[in-house]
N, C-alpha and C positions, 0 to 999 in steps of 0.2 A: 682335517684341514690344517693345512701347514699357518704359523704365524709369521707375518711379514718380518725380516728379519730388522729392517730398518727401525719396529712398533718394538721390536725386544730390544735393540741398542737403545731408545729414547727414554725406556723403560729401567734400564741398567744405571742410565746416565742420574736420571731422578732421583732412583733410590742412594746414588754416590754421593750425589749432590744430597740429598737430605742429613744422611750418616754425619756428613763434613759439616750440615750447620747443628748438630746435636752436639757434637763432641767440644764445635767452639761454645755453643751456650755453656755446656754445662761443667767445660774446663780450664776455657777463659784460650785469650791467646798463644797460639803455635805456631811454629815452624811447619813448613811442607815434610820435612823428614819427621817430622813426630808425628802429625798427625797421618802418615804413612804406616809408622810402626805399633801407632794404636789402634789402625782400623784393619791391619795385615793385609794392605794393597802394596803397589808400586808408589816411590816417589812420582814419576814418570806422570801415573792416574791422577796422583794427587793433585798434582798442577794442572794438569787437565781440567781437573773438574773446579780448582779454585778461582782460576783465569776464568770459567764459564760462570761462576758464582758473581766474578766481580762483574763482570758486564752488564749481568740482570741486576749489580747495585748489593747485594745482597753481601758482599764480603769486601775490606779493605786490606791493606798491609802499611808496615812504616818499615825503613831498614834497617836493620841489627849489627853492630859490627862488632866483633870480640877480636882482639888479638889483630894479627897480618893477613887473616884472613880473607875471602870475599864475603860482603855485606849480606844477610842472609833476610827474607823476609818473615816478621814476624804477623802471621792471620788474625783476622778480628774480624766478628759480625757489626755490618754497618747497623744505625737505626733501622732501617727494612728490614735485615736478615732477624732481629729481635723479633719485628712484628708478624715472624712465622711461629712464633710460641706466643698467640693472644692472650692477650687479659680477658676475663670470663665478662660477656656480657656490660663489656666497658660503657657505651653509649646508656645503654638504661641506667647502670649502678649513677655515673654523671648526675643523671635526669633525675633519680629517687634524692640523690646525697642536699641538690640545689631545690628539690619541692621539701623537705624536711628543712631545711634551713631556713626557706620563704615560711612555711608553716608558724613552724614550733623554736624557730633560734637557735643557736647554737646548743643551749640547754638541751633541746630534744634532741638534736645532734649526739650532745652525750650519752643521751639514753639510751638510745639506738645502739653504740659502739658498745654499750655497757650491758645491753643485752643479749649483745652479741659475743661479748666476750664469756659472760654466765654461761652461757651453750656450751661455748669451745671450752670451758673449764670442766665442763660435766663431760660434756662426751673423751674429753683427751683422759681423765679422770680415773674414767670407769673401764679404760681400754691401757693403761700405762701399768704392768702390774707392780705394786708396792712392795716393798721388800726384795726386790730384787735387785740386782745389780746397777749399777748409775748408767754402764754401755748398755743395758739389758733395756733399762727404761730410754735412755735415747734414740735407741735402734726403732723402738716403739713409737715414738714420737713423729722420725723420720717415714717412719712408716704410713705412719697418719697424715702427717702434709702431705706426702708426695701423692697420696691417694686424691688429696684438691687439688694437686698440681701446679706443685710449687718445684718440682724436681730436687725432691732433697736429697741428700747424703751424708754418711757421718765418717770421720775422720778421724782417728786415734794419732794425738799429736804427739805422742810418745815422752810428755811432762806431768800425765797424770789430769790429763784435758782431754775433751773430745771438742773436734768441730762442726756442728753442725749447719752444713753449708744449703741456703734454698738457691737454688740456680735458675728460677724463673718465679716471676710474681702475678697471681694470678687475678689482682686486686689491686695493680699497679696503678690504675687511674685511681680507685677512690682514695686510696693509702696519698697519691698523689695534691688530690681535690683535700683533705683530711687525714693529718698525719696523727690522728688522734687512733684510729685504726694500728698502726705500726707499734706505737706507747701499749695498746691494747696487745697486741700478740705477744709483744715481751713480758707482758705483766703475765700472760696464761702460761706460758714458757715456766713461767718463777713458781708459779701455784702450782702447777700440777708434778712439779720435777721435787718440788718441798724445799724447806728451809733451809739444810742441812748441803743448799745445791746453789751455787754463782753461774747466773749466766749473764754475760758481756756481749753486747752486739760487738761486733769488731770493722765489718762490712755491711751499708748501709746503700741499695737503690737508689735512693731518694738524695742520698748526699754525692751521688756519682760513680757507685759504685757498679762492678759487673753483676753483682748478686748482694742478698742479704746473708748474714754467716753470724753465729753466735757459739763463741767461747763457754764452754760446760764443764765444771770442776765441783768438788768437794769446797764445800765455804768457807774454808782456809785456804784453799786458793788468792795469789793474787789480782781476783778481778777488779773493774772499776765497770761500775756502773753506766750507760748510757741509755 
């Protein structure tokens, strides 16, 4: 049985449209020619599909103007196009974070964060291998978030740093409700990478940022702490 041709264009359109809000989550904003020649379509398609994108709300643009040129538009995912990469379970985490608070106070609040960070120090821990290399152990790391779905990646900034970029937050309400969680991830970040390692949040969600991002060097490095 033949498939409707019109169910494979709507089909085609979807997946286009999806490609286009992954690449803005998790690369930040672009041009229609770039994001053209990163996904290897047409300009032509691209606009296509970001024109359909903004209608459903899901994409905006500002204009760009270099030099004599014509003004070119630069893409960004609106608040909706974000809330295509949910946070896990947001509504309950809410509900546990506000009955622990009513409970047991902000103290038990701590404890909770503080028990949750002991986990993530053992299990990041016992999966990071030691002795090896600092990219070796990052790579690892990366590995590991992106596995909860934080869409990480690492970035050799070519000063003898890596970047370790999370491009979506998968915990962004509670981190939001309780920034006592985020203090928490940076501190398992420090323990498990060792003494001998600086890492610098650089890009901050919660402060405005498109993502969370942390600077990773040798502890002669010049990080600053945040």
């Amino acid at each position: 049985m033949q498939t409707d041709p019109r169910i494979e264009q709507t089909h085609e359109q979807a997946q286009g449209g999806e490609r286009i809000l992954f690449v803005l989550k998790t690369k930040g904003a672009m041009t229609a020619q770039h994001l053209a020649s990163r996904l290897g379509v047409s300009v032509v398609a691209v606009r296509k599909q970001l024109a359909r994108l903004e209608s459903e709300g899901m994409t905006t643009y500002r204009e760009m103007t270099e030099g004599r040129g014509r003004p070119e538009r630069l893409w960004r995912l609106t608040p909706e196009g974000h809330e295509r990469f949910p946070d896990s379970h947001s509504e309950l985490t809410l509900e546990l974070i506000s009955a622990v608070r009513s409970v047991f106070g902000e103290a038990g609040l701590d404890r909770l964060i503080a028990a949750r960070e002991e986990t993530a120090r053992k299990l990041y821990g016992d999966a990071i291998p030691h002795g090896e290399s600092l990219e070796s152990r990052v790579e690892t790391l990366a590995r590991l978030r992106q596995r909860e779905g934080y869409m990480a990646e690492v970035t050799d900034l070519g000063d003898g740093a890596l970047l370790l970029a999370e491009n979506h937050c998968p915990i962004c309400a509670a981190a939001t409700a309780c920034q006592g969680f985020c203090r928490s991830e940076l501190a398992v970040f420090r323990a498990v990478l060792g003494d001998s390692v600086s890492v610098t949040r650089t890009d901050h969600v919660l402060a405005g940022a498109r993502r969370c991002a942390y600077r990773i060097e040798p502890a002669s490095g010049k990080g600053t702490a945040n």
